[in-house]
N, C-alpha and C positions, 0 to 999 in steps of 0.2 A: 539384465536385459528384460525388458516389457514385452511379452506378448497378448493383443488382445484378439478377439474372436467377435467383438460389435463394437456398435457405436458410442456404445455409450462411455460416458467419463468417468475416468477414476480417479476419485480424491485421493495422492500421498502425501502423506506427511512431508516435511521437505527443510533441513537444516543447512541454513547456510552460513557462509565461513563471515567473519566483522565484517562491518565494512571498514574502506580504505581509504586514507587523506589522499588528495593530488602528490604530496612530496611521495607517499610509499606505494603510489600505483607509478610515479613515472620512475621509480626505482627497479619497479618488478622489471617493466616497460624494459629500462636499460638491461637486466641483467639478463631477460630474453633475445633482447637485440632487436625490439620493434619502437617504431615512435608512438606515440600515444597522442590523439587531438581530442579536443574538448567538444562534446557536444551536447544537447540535449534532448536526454533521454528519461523517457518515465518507468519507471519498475513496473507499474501497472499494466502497462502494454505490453512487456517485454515477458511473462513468466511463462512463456510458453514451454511443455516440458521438452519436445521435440527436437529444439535448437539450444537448450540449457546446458552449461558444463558446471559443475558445481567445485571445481578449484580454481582459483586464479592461475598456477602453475599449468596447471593442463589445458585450460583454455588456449595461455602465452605458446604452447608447445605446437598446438595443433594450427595457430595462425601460422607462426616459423615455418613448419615442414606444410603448408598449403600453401607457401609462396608469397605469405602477404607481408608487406611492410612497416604496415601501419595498422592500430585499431581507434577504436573512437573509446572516450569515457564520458563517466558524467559522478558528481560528487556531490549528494544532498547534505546539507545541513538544515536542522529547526532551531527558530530561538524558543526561547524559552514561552510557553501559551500563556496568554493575558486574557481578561474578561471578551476582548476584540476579537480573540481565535475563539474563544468559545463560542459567542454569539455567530463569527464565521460558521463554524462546523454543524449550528444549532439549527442555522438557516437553510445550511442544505439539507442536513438529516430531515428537516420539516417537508422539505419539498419533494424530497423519496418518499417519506412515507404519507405525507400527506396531513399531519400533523401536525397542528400550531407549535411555535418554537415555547410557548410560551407554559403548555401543558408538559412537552419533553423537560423544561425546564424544572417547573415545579416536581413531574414527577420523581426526576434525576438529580436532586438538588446535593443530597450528602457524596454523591457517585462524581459530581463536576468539582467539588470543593475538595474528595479527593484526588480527581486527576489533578487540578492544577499545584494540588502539593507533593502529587509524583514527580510532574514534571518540573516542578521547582528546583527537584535532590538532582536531575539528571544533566551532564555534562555537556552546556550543549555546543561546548568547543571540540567536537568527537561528529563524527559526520555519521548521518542516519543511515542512509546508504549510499553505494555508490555499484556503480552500473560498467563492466569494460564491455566489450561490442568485436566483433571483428566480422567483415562480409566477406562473403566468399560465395563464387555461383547462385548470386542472389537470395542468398540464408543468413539472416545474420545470428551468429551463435553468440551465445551472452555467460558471462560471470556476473552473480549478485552477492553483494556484500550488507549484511544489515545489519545494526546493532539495537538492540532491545529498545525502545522505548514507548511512553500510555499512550494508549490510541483511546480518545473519545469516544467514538464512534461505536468501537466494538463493548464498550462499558457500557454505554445508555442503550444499545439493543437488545443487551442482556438482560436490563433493565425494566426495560419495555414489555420484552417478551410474559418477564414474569409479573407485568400489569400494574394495575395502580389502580384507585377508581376514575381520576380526572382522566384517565387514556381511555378509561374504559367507557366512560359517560359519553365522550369525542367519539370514539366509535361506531357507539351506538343513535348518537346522534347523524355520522353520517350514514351509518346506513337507513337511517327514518329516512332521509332526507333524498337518497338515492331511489327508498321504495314512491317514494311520492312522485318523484320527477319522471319515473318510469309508470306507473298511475296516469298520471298526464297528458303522456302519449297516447293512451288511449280514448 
């Protein structure tokens, strides 16, 4: 049980169970005695702790004895990352941070050529995650399933963090550039 005393947030750590194919969720599905519908859902949106049940079994249990008949899923798979998704991920991490893709690029260069040979080894007939759902009184309580695989993203921030000089030159160039425009103003 969580008790807090303010506002503020608390980061836990948080383990969850594989995820699961459509054949062994509309299995679980049967052997609870609910149907299962397909919908889409993003894990991103959904990790809320409040509404989380972190079994599949206990989730199925608690829709059964709340009355409900039905829940909703959803089953991610990725294929396998190509120079395409790199440049994808490259172009939006530029855009959060503000960043040329092309600076992220050089500075993260041995960090890209290893993701894309992590993700080469990883199975990508194996579903990333997958999402079951059940509403009730306007709440929707959720099971996540994920299975391990490289995230871009969090490899070149790490990356980033601990600098380069071309990030560092970029930086510092926009901050001139910011001191000037605000100069200006006046």
């Amino acid at each position: 049980m969580k008790i807090t005393s303010n506002l503020t947030h608390i980061a836990t750590e948080v383990e969850f169970e594989a995820a699961k194919s459509e054949e062994e969720l509309r299995a679980a599905f049967d052997q609870a005695g609910l149907q299962g519908f397909p919908a889409e859902l993003d894990i991103a949106e959904r990790t809320e702790d409040h509404v989380q049940m972190m079994s599949l079994d206990t989730l199925l249990g608690f829709a059964k004895a709340s009355g409900l008949g039905a829940v909703t899923y959803d089953v991610t798979y990725f294929p396998h990352a190509d120079e395409a998704e790199v440049d994808y991920q490259l172009n939006q991490l530029s855009r959060d941070l503000e960043i040329s893709p092309e600076v992220i690029r050089d500075v993260c260069a041995a960090e890209i050529k290893e993701y894309l040979a992590l993700d080469a080894k990883r199975d990508a007939s194996l579903p990333v995650h997958s999402i079951v759902e059940a509403y009730t009184g306007g709440t929707a309580f959720a099971w996540y399933g994920m299975n391990e695989y490289p995230r871009l993203k969090h490899v070149i921030l790490r990356k980033l963090a601990q600098g380069g000089q071309k990030a560092k030159r970029n930086f510092i160039m926009r901050a001139s550039k910011a001191q000037v425009d605000l100069l200006e103003d006046y």
